[in-house]
N, C-alpha and C positions, 0 to 999 in steps of 0.2 A: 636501901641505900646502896650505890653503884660501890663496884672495890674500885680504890684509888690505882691507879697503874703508873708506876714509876720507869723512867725513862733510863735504862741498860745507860751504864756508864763503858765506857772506850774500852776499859781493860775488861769490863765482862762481855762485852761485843768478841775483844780479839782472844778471850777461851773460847766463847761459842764460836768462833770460825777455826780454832788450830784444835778444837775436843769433836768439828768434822771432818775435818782435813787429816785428823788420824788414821780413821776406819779406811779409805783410802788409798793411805800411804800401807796400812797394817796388810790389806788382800789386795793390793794393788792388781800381782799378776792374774787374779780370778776374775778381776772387773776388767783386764784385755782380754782374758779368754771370755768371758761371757759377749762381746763387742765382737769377736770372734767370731762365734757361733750364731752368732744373732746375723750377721753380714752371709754366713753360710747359707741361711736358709733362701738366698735369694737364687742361689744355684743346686738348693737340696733336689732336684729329680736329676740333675745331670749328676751328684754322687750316687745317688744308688743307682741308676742306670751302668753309670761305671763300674760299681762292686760290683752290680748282679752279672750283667751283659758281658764285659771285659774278660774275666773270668770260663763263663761258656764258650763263649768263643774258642778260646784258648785252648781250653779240655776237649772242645771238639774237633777242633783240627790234629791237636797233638794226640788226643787218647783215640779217635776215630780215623784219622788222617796218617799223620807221620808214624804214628805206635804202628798198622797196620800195615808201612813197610818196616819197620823194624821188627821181624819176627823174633830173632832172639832174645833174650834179657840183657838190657845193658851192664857191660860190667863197670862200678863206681871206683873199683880201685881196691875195693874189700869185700864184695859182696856181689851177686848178680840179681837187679831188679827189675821189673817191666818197666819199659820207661815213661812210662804217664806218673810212675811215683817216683821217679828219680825228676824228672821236669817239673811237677805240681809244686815241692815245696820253694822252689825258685822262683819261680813266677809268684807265686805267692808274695814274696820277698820283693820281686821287682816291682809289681805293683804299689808297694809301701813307698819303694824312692819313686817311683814317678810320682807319687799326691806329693812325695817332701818337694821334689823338685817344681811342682807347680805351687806351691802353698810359699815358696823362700825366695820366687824371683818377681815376678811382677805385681803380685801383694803387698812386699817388701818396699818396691820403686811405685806403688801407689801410693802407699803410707809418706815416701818423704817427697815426693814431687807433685803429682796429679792429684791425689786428694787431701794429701797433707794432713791427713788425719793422728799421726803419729807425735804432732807437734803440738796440737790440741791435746794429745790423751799428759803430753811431758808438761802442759800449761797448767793441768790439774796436779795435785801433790802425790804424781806417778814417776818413778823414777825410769831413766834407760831400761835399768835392770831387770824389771819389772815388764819393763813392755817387751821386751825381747823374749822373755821367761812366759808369758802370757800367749805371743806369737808362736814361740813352738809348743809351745802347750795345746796350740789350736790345732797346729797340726798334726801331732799327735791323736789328736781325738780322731780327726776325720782319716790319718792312716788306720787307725784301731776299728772304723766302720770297714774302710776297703779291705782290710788283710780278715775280720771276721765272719765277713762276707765270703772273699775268695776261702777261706779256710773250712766255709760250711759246704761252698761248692765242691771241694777238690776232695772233701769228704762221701757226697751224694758218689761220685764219682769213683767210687773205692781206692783212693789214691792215695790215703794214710790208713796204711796196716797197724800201725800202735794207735790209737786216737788215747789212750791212757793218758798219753804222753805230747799227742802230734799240735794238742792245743797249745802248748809253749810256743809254736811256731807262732803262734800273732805276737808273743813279745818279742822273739827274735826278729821279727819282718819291721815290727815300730821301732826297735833300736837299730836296725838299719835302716830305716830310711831318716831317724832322726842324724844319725852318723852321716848322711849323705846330705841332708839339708840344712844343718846345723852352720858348716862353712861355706854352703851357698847361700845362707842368709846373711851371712859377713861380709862376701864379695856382694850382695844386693846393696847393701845399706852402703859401700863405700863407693859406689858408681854415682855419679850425678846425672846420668843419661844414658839410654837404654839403645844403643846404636849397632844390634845385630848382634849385644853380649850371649846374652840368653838363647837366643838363636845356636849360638857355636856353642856352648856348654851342652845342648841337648843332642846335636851333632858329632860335636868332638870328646864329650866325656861321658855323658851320660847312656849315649848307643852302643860306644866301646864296653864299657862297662857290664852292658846288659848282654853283649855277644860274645864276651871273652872274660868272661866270671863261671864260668860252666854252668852256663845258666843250662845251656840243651846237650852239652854232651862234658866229660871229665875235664877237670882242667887241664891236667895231664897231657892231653890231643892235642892243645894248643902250640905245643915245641915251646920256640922262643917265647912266645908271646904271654907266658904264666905269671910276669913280672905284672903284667893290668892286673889278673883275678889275687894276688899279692896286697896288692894297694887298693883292691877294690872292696869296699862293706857291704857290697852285693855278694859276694865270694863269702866272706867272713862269715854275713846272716846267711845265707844258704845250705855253706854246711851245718852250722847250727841247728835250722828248720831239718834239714833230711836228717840228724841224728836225732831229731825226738819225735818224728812224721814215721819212717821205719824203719829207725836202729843203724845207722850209717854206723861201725866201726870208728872210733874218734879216742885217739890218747886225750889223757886228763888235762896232760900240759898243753895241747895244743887247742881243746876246749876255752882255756882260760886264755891264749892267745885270740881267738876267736873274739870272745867274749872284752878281754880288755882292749884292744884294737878301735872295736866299736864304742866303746865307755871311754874311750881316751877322743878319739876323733870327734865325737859328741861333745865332748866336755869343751875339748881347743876349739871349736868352733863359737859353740855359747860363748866364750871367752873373748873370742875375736867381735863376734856380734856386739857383745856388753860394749868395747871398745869404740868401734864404729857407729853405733846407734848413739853413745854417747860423744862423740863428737860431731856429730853431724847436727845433735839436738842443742847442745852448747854455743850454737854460734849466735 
């Protein structure tokens, strides 16, 4: 005898849609990062070609190249280093904002114009929040490949004398570049069109930035111009990286300025982003 099947009544229909529409809402940001990473793998050889290649380069020009007119040790202001270990942890660093800065600009203006996909992920029971939280989460991941990448390189290369230590430079290098992507994912989502913006940011702030942050020589050298490596999270993560790569001298208070500069700039940024993704999805 067949079992009789009784036909779901309307209110146990609408638990079973709001008892799926939890899970959802509950890991929200883990299901854009998984969307994330899945959309990644269509460009996975041009990342690790970046981590591996970008890197070499770098150590070979400078550690074989420029180091080799620099005979003496440079002096950082506390100390006197070769300079392939005064450069490595910066680059290191710099590498992390360049992924943020490709991963929070034309990513960002695909999700809400060209593919729109950001408004489909807000159509399912995912909130702004969530999707912004999920997007830098993506990026994180794929900074956390290129900086542990560069960091195994600039290792082969003996360019971190403490490695005890020199490993905290991948989280110094991801919280700078989250530092640095974070408000360029807020200025992405609040443009309606991409008219040479992105263009001048990589020009006008993000090359400054990478030239006058001491990245290749003290900041100090600079004279007037110390006010960029000041305001910049390449500066901040950099000295960071050199005092756990090999032993930069660094007072405790200015450690913690280091440190919350970037945890602050990250945080107003996510904030800004939560803002703008949620207006722009609201309409």
């Amino acid at each position: 005898m067949s079992e009789l099947r009784t036909t779901p009544t309307l209110d146990e229909l609408r638990d079973e849609a709001l008892a799926w529409g939890r899970t959802p809402r509950r890991a929200g940001t883990l299901f854009v990062l998984e969307h994330w990473l899945r959309a990644m793998r269509a460009y996975g050889w041009t990342i690790v070609v970046n981590a591996i290649g970008q890197p070499i380069v770098y150590l070979l020009g400078l550690g074989l190249g420029l180091a080799a007119l620099i005979a003496v040790p440079i002096d950082d202001g506390t100390q006197h280093v070769r300079y392939v270990v005064f450069v490595a942890p910066a680059l290191l660093v710099t590498a992390a904002v360049a992924v943020a800065s490709e991963e929070s600009t034309y990513p960002v203006m695909a999700g809400f114009k060209w593919r729109r996909y950001f408004f489909g992920f807000n159509a399912a029971p995912l909130s702004p929040r969530q999707i912004v939280n999920g997007v830098a989460a993506g990026a994180c991941v794929r900074m956390f490949i290129v900086v542990a990448a560069y960091y195994v390189i600039i290792w082969v290369f003996q360019a971190v004398p403490h490695p005890e230590t020199g490993w905290l430079s991948i989280i110094a290098g991801v919280l700078g570049g989250l530092a640095f992507g974070a408000p360029l994912m807020a200025y992405a989502a609040s443009i309606e069109d991409d008219r040479g913006q992105f263009a001048l940011v990589q020009r006008f702030i993000f090359m400054p930035l990478f030239l006058f942050s001491g990245t290749f020589y003290p900041l100090g050298n600079v004279g007037w111009l110390q006010w960029i490596g000041w305001l910049s999270p390449v500066w901040h993560a950099s000295e960071l990286s050199r005092m756990v790569t090999y032993g930069r001298a660094i007072e405790p208070w200015l450690i913690a300025v280091h440190l919350g500069y970037l945890v602050v700039l990250a945080a107003v940024g996510l904030l800004a982003a939560h803002h703008f993704f949620g207006r722009r999805l609201s309409r």
